[in-house]
C-alpha positions in Angstrom: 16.7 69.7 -138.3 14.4 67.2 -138.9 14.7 63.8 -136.7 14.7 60.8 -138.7 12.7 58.1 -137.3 13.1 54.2 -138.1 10.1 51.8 -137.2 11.2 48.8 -136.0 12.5 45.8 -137.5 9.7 43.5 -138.5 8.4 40.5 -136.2 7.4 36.7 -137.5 10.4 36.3 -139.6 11.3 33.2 -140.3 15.4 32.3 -140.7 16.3 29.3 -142.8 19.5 27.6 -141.7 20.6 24.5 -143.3 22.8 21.9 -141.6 25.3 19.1 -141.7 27.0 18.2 -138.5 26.9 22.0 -137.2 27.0 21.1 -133.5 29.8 23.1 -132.6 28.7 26.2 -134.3 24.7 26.2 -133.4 24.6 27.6 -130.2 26.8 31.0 -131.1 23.9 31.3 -134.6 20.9 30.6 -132.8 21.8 32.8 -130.3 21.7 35.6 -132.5 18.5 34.9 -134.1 16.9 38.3 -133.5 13.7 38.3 -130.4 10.6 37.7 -132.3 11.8 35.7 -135.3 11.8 31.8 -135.7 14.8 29.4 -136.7 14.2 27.0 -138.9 17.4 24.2 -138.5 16.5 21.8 -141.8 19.1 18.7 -140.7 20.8 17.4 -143.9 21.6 13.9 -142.6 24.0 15.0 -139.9 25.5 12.2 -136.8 27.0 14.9 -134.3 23.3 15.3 -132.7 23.0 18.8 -134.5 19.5 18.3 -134.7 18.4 17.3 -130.6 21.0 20.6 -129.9 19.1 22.6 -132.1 15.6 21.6 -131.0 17.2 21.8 -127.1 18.0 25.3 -128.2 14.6 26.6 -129.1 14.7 26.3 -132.8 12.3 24.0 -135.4 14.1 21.3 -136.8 13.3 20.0 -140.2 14.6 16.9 -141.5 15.3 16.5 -145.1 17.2 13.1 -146.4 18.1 14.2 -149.7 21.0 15.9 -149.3 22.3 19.1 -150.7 22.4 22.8 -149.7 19.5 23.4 -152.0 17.6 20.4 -151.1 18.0 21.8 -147.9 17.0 25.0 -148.3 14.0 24.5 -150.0 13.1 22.4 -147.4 13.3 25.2 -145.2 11.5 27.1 -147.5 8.7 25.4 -148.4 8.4 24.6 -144.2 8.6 28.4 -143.6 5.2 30.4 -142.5 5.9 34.0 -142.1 5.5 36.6 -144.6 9.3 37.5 -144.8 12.3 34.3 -145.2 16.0 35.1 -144.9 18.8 32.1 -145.4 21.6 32.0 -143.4 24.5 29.2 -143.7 24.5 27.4 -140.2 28.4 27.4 -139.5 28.6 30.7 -137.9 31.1 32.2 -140.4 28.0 35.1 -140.9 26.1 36.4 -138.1 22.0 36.1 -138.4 21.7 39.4 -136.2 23.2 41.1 -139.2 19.5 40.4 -140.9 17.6 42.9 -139.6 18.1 45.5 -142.1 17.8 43.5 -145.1 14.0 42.6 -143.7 13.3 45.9 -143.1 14.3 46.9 -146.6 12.2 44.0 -147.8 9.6 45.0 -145.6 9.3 48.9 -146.7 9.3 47.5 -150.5 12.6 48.8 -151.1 14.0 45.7 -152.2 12.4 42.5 -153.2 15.4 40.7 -152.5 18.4 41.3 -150.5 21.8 39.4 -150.7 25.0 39.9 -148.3 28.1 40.8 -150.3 30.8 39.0 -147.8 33.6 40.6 -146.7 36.2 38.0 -145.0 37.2 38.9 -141.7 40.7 37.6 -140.2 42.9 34.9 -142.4 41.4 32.0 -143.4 37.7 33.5 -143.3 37.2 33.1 -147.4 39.8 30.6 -148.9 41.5 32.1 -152.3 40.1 29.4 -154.7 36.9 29.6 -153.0 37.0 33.6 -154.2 38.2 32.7 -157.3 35.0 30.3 -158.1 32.8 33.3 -156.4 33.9 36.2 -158.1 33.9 33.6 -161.7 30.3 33.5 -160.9 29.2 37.1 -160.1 30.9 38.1 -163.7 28.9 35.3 -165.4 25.1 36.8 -163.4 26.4 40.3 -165.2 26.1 38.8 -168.4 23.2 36.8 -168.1 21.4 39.0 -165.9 22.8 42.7 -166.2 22.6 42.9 -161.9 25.9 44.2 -160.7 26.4 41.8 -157.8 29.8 40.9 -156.5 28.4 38.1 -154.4 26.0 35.2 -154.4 26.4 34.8 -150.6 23.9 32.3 -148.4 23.0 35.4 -146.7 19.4 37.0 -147.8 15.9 37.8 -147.6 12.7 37.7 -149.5 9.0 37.7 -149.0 8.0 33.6 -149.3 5.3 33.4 -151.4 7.2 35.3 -154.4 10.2 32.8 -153.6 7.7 29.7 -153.9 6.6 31.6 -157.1 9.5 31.5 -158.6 9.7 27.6 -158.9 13.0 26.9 -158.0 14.3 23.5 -158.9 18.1 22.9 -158.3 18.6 20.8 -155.1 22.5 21.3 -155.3 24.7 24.2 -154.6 22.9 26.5 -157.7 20.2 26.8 -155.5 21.3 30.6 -154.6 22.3 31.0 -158.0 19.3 30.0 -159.4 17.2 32.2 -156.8 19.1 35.4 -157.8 18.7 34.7 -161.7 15.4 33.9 -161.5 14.6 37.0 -159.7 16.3 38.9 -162.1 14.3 37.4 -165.0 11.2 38.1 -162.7 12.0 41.8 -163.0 13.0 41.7 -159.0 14.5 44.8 -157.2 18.0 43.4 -156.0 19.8 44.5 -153.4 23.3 43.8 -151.9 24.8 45.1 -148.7 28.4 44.3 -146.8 28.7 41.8 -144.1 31.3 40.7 -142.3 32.2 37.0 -143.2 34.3 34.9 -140.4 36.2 31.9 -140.6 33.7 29.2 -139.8 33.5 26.4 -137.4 34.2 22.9 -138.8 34.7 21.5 -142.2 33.5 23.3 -145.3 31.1 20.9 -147.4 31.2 22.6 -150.6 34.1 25.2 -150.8 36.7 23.8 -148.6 39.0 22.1 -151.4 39.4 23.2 -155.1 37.6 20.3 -156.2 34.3 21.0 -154.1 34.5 24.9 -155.4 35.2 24.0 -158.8 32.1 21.4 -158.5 29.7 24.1 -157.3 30.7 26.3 -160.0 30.2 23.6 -162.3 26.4 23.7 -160.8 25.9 27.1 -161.1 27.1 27.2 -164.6 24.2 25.1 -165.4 21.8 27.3 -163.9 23.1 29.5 -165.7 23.0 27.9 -169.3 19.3 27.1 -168.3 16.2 28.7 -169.6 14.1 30.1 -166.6 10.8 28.5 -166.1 8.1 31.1 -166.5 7.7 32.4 -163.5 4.3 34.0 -161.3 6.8 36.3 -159.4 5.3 39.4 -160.9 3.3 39.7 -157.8 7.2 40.2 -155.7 6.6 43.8 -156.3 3.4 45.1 -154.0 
């Protein structure tokens, strides 16, 4: 038989990881930041010193005032040097080590972008309403889209200068949204793998209460309803 052989995951990736008062979960997520990629901590306004323990920890902090997970991310983004990007939510409920693969796909031109379907782990890992609103939202991307996604997790990667092509402007939480759709309209190869999703550390911002999950679907809805800005993201596909 045959041996398979794998090359090795990519090097000079760069990991955006937006936060707000993530103290007590930034040392277990930058710790498994894989060897030979860079963390990119973009501070949204946090006060529990999240962004001296994050620089104390090795990563580059970026500090963005306006708040809002997108205005965050793109922050991150836009700050971001190496070929490949992946996102990451900064509150250790998913791991950043579990990003190797999706880079490599990304890498070999398998995918042009990969996405984490989240699969809670332990009670309390993925709150039912929070669910609700997610699984609301991947029916809606079927319609408007056609991809057969069951997840518009925080967890991905992409090559950068096809995400800057895509000229993302929602600043709120349809920022993922708006990347996937977008993408799709682009004519991207999506991808979507499992991953297991813990309970996090702290305080959800967005989806800890039915009225902050309701609000982000109300965002994404938008996205949704918009019409795409032409986009130069032809070139995603070398």
């Amino acid at each position: 038989m045959k041996a398979v052989t794998t090359s090795p995951p990519p090097s000079g990736v760069d990991v955006v990881l937006p936060c707000l008062d993530e103290a007590e979960a930034l040392p277990w997520v930058l710790a498994r930041i894989p060897a030979g990629w860079r963390a990119l901590v973009v501070d949204n306004g946090s006060t529990d010193g999240s962004a001296d323990l994050a620089r104390s920890l090795g990563a580059q902090v970026i500090h963005e005032p306006r708040r809002g997970f997108g205005a965050a991310c793109h922050a991150g983004l836009t700050a971001a040097t190496a070929d490949i990007v992946c996102f990451c939510d900064c509150d250790a409920s998913l791991d950043p080590s579990l990003l190797v693969p999706f880079v490599t796909e990304v890498a070999d031109g398998r995918a042009d972008l990969v996405l984490g379907r989240r699969r809670p782990q332990g009670r309390g890992a993925w709150p039912a309403h929070a669910r609700a609103g997610n699984l609301a939202l991947a029916r809606m991307v079927r319609r408007r889209t056609g991809l057969r996604l069951h997840d518009l997790g925080p967890l991905r990667a992409a090559r950068r200068e096809p995400l800057l092509a895509l000229g993302l402007t929602d600043r709120r939480s349809g920022y993922p949204l708006q990347m996937v759709v977008r993408a799709a309209d682009a004519g991207w190869r999506v991808t979507e793998h499992d991953v297991p999703y813990r309970p996090r550390t702290g305080a959800s911002k967005v989806t800890g209460t039915w009225r902050g999950t309701w609000q982000a679907v109300r965002d994404m809805s938008r996205v949704l309803n918009e019409t795409p800005a032409p986009a130069e993201a032809e070139g995603a596909r070398r």
